[in-house]
C-alpha positions in Angstrom: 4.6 -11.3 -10.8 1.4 -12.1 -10.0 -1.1 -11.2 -6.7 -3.5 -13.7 -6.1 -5.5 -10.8 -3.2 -5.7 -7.6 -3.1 -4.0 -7.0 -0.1 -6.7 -6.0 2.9 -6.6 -2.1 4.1 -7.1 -2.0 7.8 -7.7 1.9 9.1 -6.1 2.0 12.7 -7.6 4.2 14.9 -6.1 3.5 17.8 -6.8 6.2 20.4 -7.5 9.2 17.4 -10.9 9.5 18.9 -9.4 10.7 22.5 -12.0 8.7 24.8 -14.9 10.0 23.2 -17.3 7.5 21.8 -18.9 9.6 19.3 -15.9 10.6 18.0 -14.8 6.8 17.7 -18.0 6.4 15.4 -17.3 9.1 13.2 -14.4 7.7 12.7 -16.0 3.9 11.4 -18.0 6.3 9.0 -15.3 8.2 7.6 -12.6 5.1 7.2 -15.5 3.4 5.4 -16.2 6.1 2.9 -12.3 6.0 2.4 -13.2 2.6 1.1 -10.8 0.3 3.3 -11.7 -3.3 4.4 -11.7 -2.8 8.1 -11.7 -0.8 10.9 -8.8 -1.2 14.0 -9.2 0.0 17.7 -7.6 -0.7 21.1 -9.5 -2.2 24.0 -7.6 -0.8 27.1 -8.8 -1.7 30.7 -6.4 0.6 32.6 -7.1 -1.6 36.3 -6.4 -5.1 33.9 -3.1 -4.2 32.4 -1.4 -1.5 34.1 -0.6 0.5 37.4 0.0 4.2 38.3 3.9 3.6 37.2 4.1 3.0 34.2 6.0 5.6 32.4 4.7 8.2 29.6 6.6 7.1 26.3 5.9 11.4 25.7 3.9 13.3 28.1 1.6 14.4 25.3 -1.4 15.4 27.7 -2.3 17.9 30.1 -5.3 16.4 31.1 -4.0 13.3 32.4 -1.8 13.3 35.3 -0.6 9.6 34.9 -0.6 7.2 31.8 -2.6 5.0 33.6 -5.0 7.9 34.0 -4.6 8.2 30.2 -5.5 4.9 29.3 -8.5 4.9 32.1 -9.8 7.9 30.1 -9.9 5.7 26.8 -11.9 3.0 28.2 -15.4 2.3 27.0 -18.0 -0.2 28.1 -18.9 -3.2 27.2 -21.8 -2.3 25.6 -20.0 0.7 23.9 -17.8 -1.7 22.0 -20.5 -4.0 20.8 -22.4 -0.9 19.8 -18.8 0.2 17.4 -18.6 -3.3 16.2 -22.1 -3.4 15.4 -21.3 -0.1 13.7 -18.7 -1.4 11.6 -20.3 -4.2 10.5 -22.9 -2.0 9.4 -20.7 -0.7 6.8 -19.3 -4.4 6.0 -15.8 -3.5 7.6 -14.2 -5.8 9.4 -13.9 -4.8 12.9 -10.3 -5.2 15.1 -9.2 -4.2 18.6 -5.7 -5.0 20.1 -6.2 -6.4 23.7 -4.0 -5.9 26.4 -5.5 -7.9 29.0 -7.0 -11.1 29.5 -10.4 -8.8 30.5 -10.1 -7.6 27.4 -9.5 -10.8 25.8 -12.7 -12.2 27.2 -14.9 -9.0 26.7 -14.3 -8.6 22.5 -14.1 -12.7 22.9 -18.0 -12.0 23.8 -18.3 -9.3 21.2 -16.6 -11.0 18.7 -13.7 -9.5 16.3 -12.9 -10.8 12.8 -8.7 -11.8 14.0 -6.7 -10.6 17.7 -4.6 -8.3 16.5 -1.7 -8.6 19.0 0.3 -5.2 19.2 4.1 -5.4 19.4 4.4 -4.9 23.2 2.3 -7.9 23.6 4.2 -10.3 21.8 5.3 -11.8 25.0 1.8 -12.2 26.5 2.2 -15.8 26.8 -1.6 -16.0 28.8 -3.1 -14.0 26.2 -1.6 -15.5 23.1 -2.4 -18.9 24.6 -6.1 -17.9 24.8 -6.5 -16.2 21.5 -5.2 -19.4 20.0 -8.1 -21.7 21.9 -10.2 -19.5 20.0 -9.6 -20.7 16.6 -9.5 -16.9 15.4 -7.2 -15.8 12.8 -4.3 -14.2 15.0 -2.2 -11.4 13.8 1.3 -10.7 15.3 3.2 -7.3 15.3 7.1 -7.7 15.5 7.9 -4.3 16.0 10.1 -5.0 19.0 11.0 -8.4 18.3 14.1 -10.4 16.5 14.2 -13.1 15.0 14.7 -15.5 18.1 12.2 -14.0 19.7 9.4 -14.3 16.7 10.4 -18.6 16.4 10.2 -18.9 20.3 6.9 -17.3 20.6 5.3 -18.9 17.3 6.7 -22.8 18.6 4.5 -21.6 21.9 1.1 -20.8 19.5 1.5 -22.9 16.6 -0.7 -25.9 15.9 -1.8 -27.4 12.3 -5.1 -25.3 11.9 -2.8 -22.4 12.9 -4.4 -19.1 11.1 -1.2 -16.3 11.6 -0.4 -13.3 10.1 2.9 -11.5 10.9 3.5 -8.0 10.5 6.6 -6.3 10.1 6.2 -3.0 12.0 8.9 -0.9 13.5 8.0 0.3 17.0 9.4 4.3 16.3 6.7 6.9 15.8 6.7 8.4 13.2 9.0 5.8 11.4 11.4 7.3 9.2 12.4 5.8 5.6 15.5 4.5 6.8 13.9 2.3 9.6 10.7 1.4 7.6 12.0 -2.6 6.6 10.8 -3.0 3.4 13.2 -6.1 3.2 11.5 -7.7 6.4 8.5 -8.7 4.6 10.1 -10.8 2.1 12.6 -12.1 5.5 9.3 -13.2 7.6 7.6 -14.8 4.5 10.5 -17.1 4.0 11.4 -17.8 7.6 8.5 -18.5 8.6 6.0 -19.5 5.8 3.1 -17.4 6.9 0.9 -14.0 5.2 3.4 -10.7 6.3 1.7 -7.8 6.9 2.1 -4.3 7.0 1.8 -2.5 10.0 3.1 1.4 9.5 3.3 4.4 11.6 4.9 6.5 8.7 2.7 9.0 8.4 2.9 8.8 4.5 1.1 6.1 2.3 4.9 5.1 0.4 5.9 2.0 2.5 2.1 0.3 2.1 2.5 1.4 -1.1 5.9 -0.8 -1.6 4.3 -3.3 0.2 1.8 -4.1 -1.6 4.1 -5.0 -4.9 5.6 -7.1 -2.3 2.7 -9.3 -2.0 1.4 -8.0 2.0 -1.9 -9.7 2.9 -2.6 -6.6 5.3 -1.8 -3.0 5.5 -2.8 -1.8 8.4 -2.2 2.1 8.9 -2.4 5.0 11.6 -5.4 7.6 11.0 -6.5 11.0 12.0 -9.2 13.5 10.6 -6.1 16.1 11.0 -2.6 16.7 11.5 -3.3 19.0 13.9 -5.2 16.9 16.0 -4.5 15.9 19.8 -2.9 12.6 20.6 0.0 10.7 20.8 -0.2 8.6 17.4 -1.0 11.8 15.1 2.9 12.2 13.7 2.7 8.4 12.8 -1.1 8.7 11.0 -2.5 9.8 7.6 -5.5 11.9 6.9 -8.8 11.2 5.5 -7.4 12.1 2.0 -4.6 10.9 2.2 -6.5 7.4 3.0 -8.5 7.5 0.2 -5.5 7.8 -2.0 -3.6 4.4 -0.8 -7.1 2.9 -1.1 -7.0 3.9 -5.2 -3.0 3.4 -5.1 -3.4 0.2 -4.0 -6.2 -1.3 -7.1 -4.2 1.0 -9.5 -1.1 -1.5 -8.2 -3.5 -4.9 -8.2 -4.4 -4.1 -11.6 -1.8 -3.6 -12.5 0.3 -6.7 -11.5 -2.5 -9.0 -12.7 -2.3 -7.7 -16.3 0.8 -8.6 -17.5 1.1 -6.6 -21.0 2.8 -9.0 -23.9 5.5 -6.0 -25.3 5.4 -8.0 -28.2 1.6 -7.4 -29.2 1.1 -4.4 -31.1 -2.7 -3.1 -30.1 -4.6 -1.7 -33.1 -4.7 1.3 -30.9 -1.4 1.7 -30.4 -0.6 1.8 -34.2 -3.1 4.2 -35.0 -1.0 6.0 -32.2 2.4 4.9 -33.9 1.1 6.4 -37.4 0.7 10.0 -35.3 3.7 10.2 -33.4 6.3 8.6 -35.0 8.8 10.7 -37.9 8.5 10.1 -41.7 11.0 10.7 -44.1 10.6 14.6 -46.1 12.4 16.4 -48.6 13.7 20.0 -46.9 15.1 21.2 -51.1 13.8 20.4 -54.5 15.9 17.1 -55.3 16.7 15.7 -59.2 16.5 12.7 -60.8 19.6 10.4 -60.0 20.5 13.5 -56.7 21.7 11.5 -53.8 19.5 11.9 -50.4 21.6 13.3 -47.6 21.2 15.2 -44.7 20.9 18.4 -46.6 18.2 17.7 -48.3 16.0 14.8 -46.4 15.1 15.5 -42.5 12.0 13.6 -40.5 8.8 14.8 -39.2 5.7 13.8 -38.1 3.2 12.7 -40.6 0.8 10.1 -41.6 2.3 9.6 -45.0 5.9 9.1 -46.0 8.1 6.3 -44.9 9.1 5.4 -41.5 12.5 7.4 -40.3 13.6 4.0 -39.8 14.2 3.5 -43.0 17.1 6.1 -42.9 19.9 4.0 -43.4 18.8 2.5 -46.2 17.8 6.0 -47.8 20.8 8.2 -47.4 23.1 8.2 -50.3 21.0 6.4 -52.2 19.2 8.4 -55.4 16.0 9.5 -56.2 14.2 8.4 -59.6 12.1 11.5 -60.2 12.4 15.1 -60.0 10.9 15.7 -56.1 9.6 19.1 -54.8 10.0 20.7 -51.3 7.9 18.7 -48.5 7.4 15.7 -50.9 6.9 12.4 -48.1 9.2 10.0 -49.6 7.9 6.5 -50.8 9.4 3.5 -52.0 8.9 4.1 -55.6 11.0 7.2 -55.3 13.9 5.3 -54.7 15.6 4.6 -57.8 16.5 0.5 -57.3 20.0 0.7 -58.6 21.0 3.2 -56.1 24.5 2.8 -54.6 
């Protein structure tokens, strides 16, 4: 097993910072002193890509009559988003925001965003996809509500030679339980289709980016909230700050660990000084004679740094001893009398 990247840790804000833009910088701070490689937002223009009917998926707010009212309430500006790009790049994260319009499209297009990030709804979004390929930009692809048939369909549509994808294997339930996670997707998408597989998770927990990342992701991109208790609709599916930090350290520990293999064949000088400490030597428990047999009466193991190896057991029980030996003695070849039988 080897992993030729660490496998990039993208901290998805989503809508955690409820339509406020301070909050949404606090956030590029806090995911950076977590230590992950990017930052993840959505850009949503409420006019662009949606109408007073579309359904709540859960009527989490009381403030917000509508979800279109919801998503009109998450909007910022232009000049908002360039100023939380130039933010993150500030920090040297990279900077992402799922589109879900062509306005969108064009206004991060402007701003400029290190991949598209297409969420799982927009999969479809022939218009978009077709521009975010003119673009050249690396383009990564939630499946979270798509088969197989779908996936080929849509990637013959978007694929050309210099094609830069990523696809992610993310199921579209929030919070995702273990039994719907699809550890076994990754490895399914990679030889399908021959592209970098992803993570995208809305676990709450830090186990599946965990798994994935022995599975050789090239992203793990992951829900996060300051708190539990916060407000918002993605909050069961996120992690917290600490929580964060520790898939950040779980994830080098892993890397680290993969690329150095350990030969179980190569004894470290360190590890027989260690051997010498822990493992059992042969001891006599009763005085024994000249010519007495060793048995189990009289011989038991303990730790020691003299004395001969317990492994030699075998070949010491029932044979004799060629001296008179006290109580404690650790045993040594030349108490072994050679013509013992």
């Amino acid at each position: 097993m080897f992993m030729p990247k660490k496998p990039l840790i993208i901290a998805e804000i989503g809508q955690a910072h409820d339509g406020s833009l301070g909050m949404a910088h606090s956030y590029i701070d806090a995911v950076h002193r977590a230590g992950v490689d990017g930052v993840k937002f959505q850009t949503h223009i409420a006019n662009a890509e949606t109408t007073k009917a579309e359904p709540w998926r859960i009527k989490f707010s009381k403030q917000d009559k509508t979800r279109f009212d919801y998503w009109k309430r998450m909007e910022f500006s232009e000049d908002q988003w360039a100023g939380l790009k130039e933010h993150a790049s500030s920090k040297k994260l990279i900077f992402l925001s799922s589109v879900f319009s062509l306005e969108a499209f064009e206004m991060l297009n402007r701003i400029g965003v290190y991949a598209w990030k297409v969420a799982s709804g927009e999969i479809n979004n022939v218009p978009l996809l077709n521009k975010m390929v003119d673009t050249n930009i690396p383009i990564w692809i939630s499946t979270g509500m798509s088969d197989y048939n779908e996936i080929s369909k849509i990637l013959k549509i978007i694929e050309k030679p210099s094609s830069d994808i990523t696809l992610f294997q993310c199921t579209s339930s929030y919070p995702t339980n273990p039994e719907q996670i699809g550890l076994n997707v990754i490895k399914e998408l990679k030889e399908k289709f021959k592209y970098n597989v992803g993570l995208s998770d809305h676990s709450g927990t830090i186990f599946p980016s965990l798994a994935a990342t022995l599975m050789g992701v090239s992203v793990i991109e992951i829900h996060v909230v300051f708190s539990k208790e916060s407000f918002g609709p993605d909050v069961t599916s996120s992690v917290e700050l600490k929580q964060l930090k520790e898939l950040v350290k779980g994830v080098d520990f892993l890397y680290k660990s993969i690329n150095n293999p350990v030969d179980k064949n190569f004894v470290s000088n360190d590890m027989k000084k260690m051997r010498n400490i822990f493992m059992k030597k042969i001891v006599t428990t009763e005085k024994i004679r000249k010519n007495e047999k060793f048995t189990c009466n009289n011989i038991t193991t303990k730790k020691s740094q003299n004395g001969l190896s317990s492994v030699h057991w075998p070949r010491i029980i029932q044979s004799k001893s060629n001296k008179n030996l006290s109580v404690g003695h650790w045993l040594k070849n030349n108490d072994i009398s050679k013509d013992s039988k």
